[in-house]
C-alpha positions in Angstrom: -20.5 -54.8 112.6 -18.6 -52.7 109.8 -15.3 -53.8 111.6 -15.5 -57.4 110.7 -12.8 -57.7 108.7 -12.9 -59.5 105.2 -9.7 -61.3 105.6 -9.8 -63.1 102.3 -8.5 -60.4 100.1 -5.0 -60.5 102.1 -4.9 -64.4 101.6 -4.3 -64.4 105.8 -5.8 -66.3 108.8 -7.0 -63.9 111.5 -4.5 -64.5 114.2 -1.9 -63.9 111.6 -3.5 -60.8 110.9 -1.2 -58.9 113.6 2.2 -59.7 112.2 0.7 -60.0 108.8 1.5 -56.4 108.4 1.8 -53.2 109.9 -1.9 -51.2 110.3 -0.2 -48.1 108.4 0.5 -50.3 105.5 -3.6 -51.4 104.8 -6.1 -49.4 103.4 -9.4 -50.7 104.4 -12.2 -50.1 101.8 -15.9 -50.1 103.3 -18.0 -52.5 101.7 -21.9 -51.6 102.3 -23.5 -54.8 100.5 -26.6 -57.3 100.2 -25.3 -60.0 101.9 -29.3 -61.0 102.7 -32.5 -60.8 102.1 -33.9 -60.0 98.2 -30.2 -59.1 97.3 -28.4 -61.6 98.7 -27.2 -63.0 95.2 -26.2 -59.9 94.0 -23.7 -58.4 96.8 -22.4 -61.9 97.5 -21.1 -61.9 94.0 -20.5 -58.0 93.7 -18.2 -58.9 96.7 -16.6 -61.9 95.8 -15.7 -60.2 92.6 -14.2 -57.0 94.6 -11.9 -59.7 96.9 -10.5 -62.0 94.0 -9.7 -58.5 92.2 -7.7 -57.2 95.8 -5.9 -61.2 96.0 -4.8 -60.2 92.2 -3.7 -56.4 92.9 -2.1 -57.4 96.8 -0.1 -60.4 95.2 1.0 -57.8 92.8 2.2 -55.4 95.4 -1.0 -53.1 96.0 -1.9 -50.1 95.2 0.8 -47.1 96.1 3.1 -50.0 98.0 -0.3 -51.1 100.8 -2.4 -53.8 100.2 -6.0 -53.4 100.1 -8.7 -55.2 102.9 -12.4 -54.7 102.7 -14.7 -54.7 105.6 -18.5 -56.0 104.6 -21.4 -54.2 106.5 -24.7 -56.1 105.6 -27.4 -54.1 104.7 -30.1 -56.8 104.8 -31.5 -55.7 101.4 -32.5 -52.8 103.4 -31.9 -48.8 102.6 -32.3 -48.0 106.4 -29.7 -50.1 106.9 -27.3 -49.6 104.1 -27.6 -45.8 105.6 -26.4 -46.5 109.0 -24.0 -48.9 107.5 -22.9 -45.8 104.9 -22.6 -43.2 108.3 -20.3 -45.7 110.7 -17.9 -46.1 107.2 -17.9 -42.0 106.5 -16.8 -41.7 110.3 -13.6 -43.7 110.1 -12.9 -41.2 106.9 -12.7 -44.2 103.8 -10.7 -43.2 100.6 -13.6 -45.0 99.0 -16.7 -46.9 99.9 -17.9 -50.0 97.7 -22.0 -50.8 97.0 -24.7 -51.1 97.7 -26.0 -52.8 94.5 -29.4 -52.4 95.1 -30.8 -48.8 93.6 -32.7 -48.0 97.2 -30.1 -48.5 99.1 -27.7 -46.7 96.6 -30.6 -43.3 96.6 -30.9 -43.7 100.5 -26.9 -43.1 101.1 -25.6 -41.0 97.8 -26.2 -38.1 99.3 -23.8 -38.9 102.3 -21.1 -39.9 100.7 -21.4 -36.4 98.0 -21.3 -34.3 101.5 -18.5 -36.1 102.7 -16.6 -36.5 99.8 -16.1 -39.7 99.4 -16.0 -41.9 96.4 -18.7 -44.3 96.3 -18.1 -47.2 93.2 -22.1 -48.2 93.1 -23.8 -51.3 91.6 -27.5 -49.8 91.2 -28.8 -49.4 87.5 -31.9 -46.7 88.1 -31.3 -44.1 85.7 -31.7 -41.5 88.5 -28.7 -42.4 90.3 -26.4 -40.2 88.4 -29.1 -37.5 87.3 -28.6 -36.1 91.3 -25.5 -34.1 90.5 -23.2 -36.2 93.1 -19.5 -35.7 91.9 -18.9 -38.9 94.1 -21.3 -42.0 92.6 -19.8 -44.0 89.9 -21.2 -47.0 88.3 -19.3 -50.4 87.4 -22.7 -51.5 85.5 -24.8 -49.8 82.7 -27.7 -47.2 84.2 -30.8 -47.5 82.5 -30.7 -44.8 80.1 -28.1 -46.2 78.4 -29.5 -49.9 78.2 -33.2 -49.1 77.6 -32.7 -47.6 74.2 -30.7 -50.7 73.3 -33.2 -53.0 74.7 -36.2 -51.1 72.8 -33.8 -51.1 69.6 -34.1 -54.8 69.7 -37.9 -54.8 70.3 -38.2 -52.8 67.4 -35.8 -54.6 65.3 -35.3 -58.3 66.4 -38.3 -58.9 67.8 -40.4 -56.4 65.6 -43.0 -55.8 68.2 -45.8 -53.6 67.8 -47.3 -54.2 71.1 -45.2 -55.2 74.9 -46.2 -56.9 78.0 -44.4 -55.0 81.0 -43.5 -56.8 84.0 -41.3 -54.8 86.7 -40.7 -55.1 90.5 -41.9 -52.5 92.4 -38.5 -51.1 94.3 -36.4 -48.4 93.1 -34.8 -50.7 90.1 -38.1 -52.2 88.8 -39.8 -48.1 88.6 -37.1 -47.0 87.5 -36.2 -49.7 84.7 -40.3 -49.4 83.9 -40.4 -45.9 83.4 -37.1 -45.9 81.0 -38.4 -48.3 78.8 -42.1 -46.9 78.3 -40.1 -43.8 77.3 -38.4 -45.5 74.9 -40.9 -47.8 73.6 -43.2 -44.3 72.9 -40.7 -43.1 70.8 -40.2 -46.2 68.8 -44.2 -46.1 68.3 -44.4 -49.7 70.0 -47.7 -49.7 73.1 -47.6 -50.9 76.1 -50.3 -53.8 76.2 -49.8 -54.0 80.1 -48.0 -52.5 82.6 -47.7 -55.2 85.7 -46.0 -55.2 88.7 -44.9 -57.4 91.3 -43.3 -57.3 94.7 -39.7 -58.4 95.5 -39.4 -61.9 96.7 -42.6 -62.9 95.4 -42.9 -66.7 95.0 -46.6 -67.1 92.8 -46.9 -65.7 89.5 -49.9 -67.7 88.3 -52.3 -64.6 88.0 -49.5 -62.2 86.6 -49.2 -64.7 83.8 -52.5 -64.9 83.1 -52.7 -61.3 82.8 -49.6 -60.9 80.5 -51.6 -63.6 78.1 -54.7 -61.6 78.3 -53.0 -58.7 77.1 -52.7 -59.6 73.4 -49.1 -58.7 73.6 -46.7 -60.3 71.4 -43.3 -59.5 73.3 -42.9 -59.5 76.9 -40.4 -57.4 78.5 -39.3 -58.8 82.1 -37.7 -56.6 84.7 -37.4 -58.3 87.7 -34.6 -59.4 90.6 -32.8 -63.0 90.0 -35.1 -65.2 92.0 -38.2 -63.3 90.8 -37.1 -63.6 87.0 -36.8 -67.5 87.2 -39.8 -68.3 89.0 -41.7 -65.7 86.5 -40.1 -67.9 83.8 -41.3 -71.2 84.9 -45.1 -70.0 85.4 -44.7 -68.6 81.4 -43.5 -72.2 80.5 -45.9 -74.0 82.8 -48.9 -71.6 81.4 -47.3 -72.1 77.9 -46.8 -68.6 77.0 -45.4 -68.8 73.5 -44.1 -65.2 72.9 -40.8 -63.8 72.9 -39.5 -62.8 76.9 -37.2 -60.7 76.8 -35.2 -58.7 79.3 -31.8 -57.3 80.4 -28.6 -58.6 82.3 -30.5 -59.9 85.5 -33.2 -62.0 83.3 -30.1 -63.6 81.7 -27.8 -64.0 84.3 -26.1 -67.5 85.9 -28.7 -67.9 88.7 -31.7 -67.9 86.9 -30.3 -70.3 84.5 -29.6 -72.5 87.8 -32.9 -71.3 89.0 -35.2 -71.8 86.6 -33.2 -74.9 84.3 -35.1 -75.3 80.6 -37.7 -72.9 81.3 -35.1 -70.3 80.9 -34.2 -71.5 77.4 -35.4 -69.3 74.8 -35.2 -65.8 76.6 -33.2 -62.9 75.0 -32.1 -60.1 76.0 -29.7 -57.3 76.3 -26.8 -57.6 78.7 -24.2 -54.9 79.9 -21.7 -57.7 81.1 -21.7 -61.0 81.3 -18.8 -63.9 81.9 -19.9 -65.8 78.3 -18.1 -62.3 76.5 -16.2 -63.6 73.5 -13.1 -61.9 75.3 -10.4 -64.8 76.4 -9.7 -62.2 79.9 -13.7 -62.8 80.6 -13.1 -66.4 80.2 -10.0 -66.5 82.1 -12.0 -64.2 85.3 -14.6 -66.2 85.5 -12.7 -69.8 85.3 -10.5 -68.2 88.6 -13.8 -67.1 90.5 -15.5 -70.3 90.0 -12.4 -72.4 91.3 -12.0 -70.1 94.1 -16.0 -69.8 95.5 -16.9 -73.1 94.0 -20.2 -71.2 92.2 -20.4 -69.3 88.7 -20.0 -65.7 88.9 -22.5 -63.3 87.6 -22.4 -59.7 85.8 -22.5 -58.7 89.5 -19.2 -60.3 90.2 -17.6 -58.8 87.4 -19.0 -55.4 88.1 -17.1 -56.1 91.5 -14.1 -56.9 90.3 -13.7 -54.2 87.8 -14.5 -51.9 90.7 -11.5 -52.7 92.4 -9.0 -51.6 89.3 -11.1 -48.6 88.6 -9.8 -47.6 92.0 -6.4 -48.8 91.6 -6.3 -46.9 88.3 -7.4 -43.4 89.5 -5.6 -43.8 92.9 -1.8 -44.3 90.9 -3.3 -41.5 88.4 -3.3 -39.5 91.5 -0.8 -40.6 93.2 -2.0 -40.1 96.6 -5.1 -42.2 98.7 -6.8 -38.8 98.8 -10.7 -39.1 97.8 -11.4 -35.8 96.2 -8.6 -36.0 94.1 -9.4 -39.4 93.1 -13.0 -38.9 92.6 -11.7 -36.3 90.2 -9.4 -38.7 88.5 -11.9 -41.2 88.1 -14.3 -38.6 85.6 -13.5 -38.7 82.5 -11.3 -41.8 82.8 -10.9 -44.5 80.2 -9.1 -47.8 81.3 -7.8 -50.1 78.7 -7.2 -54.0 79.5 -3.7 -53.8 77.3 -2.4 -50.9 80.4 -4.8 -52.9 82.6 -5.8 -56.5 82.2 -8.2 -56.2 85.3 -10.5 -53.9 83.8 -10.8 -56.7 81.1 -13.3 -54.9 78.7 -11.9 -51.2 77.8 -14.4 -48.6 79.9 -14.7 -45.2 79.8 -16.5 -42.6 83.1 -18.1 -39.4 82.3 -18.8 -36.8 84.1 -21.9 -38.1 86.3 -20.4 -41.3 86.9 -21.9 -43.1 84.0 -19.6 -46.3 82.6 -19.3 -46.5 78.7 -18.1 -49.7 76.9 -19.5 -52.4 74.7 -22.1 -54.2 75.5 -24.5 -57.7 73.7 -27.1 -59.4 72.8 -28.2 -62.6 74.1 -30.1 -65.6 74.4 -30.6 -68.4 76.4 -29.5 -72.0 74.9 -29.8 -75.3 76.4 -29.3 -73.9 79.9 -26.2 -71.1 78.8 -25.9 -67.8 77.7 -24.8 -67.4 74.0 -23.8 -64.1 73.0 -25.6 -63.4 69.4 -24.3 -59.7 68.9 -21.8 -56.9 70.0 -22.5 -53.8 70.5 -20.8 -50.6 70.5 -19.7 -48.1 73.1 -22.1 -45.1 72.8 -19.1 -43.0 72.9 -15.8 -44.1 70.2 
């Protein structure tokens, strides 16, 4: 149940939780997350991210003098779920509700939290998230109109491709990430040699790579979930595809280096956020997350923990744990890690919910992510 509390954040054992503190003096934050199923890597490490953020900001006092608790609802991977999940949080009336990560489950509840008005800090990348007019979905990760004209800026420019293999999972991420990038690649004058797609959680992609190596391509661009991207890797290796893969943040990220060892090396990419940023406050989050969960975070547990100082931020801008008003606060906000280190890379909110801030390229050598470029905020 959504009750379950997350006691972690507060650094407390659960029979101390009753002297601990005083009800009135908690805020509890809903988290709605994918703690199984396909997404089970990415909300255990959104949320991991969001909890060693509250151990930082409750050490430090809280937020407006109460500390911060999350409750975790697992939505299974599923949007039916994360919706039921979404209507028990609305009815307990939440300053804020954290997740999903998965775009589905992000489309299937958006439009609850806009009627109730309640902010919801998101970890979905489909570019229609924030074209729905909500005033209440922000995202702590780039949506894909504003990676997919870096990533077909690279096709174009690193990789100089004239023709691209296109492999996407078919849920509301892999469409939506497809459709972006054909867009872009038509304006760059760069075809689409094939257009594949596969299912989440599939485990055998012998016949996909035989089609990508039929098409005559001579980049392939994969857009996949974590475990799909490293088992699609080690089929290309196995099948010895020998032209460029390239993808974005979750074809580079720490578990499908794990996942898919030397077959990895070699891929490049363009990622949004990632813990090997040449920035010493990176290095310095992601050293603490590993020594407290014993595994290396992701750009999933960093999109957590910023999540947690966006809040903080536009909740003391406020001044007041009053949702509209901090929804309100949190558009048009930029956050800078010299007024606050937690945000660790300056970031910037428009009006639809959209984040702003630099972003790199990548590749993969000998089994670690080596940052090869910086890029710049769309917006100075």
């Amino acid at each position: 149940m959504l009750r379950s509390f997350t006691l972690a954040a507060l650094a407390v054992t659960a029979g101390a939780w009753a002297c601990a503190a005083n009800a009135q003096d908690i805020v509890k934050i809903p988290g709605v997350l994918e703690l199984s199923g396909a997404g089970a890597i990415s909300g255990t490490n959104y949320r991991d991210g969001f909890l060693l953020a509250l151990d930082d900001i409750n050490a430090a006092g809280g937020v407006l003098g109460k500390k911060l608790a999350l409750e975790t609802a697992d939505t299974a991977s599923d949007p039916g779920k994360a919706r039921a999940a979404v209507q028990r949080a609305l009815d307990d009336k939440p300053v804020m509700i954290l997740g999903p990560v998965f775009s589905g489950s992000v489309n299937a509840t958006l439009p609850m939290t806009n009627e109730a008005q309640v902010p919801q800090i998101i970890g979905g990348e489909a570019a229609n998230i924030t074209s729905q007019g909500s005033k209440y979905i922000f995202r702590t990760s780039f949506g894909q109109n504003v990676s997919m004209p870096k990533i077909a800026n690279y096709l174009r420019d690193g990789a100089k491709a004239k023709n691209v293999a296109i492999i996407y999972v078919n849920n509301d991420f892999g469409k939506g990430g497809r459709n972006a990038i054909i867009k872009e690649l038509e304006t760059r004058g760069i075809k689409v040699a094939a257009d594949i797609s596969i299912e989440a959680g599939q485990a055998d992609f012998a016949a996909d790579v035989v089609k990508v190596k039929g098409s005559g391509a001579d980049a392939i661009f994969v857009y996949v979930n974590e475990e799909e991207s490293a088992r699609f890797l080690i089929e290309a290796r196995k099948q010895g595809v020998d032209k460029p893969l390239i993808g974005e943040t979750t074809l580079l990220g720490q578990k499908v280096i794990d996942l898919a060892k030397e077959a990895a090396n070699g891929v490049k990419g363009h990622v949004g956020l990632t813990i090997d940023a040449p920035v010493p406050a990176v290095a310095d989050y992601a050293k603490r997350f590993e020594a407290k969960y014993k595994y290396k975070s992701d750009h999933n547990g960093m999109k957590g923990y910023i999540a947690a100082y966006f809040f903080k931020t536009a909740a003391e801008k406020v001044g007041k744990f009053d949702p509209v008003a901090i929804a309100a606060a949190m558009h048009g906000l930029t956050i800078t890690p010299d007024k606050v280190p937690g945000i660790l890379i300056e970031a910037s909110w428009d009006e639809t919910g959209e984040i702003d801030r630099v972003s790199y390229l990548a590749e993969i050598k000998d089994g670690k992510q080596v940052i090869t470029e910086t890029l710049p905020k769309l917006k100075p």
